[in-house]
N, C-alpha and C positions, 0 to 999 in steps of 0.2 A: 581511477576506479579500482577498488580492490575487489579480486576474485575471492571468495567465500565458500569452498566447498564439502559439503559433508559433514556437516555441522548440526548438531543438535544443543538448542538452546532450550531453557524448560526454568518457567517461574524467574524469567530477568528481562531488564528492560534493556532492547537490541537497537542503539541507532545504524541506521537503516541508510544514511545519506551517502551518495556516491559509493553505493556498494551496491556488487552481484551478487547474489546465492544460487548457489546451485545445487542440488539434490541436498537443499538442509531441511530441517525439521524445527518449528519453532510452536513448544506446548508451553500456552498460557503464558505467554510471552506480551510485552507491550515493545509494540514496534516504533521509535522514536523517528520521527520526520521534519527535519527542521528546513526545509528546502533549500540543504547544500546542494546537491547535485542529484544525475539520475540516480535511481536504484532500480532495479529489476532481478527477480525470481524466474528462476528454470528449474521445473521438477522439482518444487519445494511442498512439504507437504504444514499447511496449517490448526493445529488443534487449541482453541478456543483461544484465538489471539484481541488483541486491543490494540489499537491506532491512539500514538499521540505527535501530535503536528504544535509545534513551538517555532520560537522566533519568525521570522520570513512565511515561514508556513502556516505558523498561527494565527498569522495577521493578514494572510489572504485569506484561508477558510473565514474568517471573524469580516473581512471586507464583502466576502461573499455573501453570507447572511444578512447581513446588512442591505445588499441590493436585494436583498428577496422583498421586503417591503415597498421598493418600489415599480415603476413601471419598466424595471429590469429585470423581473422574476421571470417574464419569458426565455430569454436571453439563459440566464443563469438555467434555465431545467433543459433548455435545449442544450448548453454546455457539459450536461450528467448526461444526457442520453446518448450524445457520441460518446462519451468514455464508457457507457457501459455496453452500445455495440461493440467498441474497440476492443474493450474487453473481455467479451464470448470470442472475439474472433479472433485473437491473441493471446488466451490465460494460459502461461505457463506455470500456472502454480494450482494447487485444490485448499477447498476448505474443508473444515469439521474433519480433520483427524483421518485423511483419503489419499490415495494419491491420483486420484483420478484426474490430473495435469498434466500428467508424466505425456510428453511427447517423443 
């Protein structure tokens, strides 16, 4: 995993795989996700970014909507709502242009 820090990125698209940031800045950025490996942000601040998830990663989110049609949609929203307690309880990063992360 590559350490990443103090970066500012602005108008390009950043894969994101098996990479840390730390104290970077990424404005109006599309964050590429192809689920090579972990990534995680510390004290990153976000101003109007976009998510794209390809390969491996593409084809689970696309796997995943797919189960929402059936009698796996429970399952699947119960699977968002732990990531997104995990989430308040672990963000080290802010949205909309803040740095309201910083730990």
């Amino acid at each position: 995993m590559a350490l990443i820090k103090n970066q500012t990125f602005t108008d390009e698209p950043v894969e994101i795989d098996g990479n840390s940031f730390f104290n970077c800045k990424f404005i109006r950025c599309t964050l590429v996700y192809s689920g090579g490996g972990s990534t995680s942000f510390d004290t990153c601040v976000f101003d109007d970014p976009k998510l794209s998830f390809l390969g491996p990663a593409g084809n689970t989110l696309a796997f995943m909507e797919s189960l929402m049609k059936t009698p796996f949609r429970t399952m699947i929203e119960k699977t968002f709502e732990n990531m997104r307690a995990a989430s308040v309880e672990n963000a080290g990063f802010a949205l909309g242009g803040t740095d309201a992360g910083k730990q």
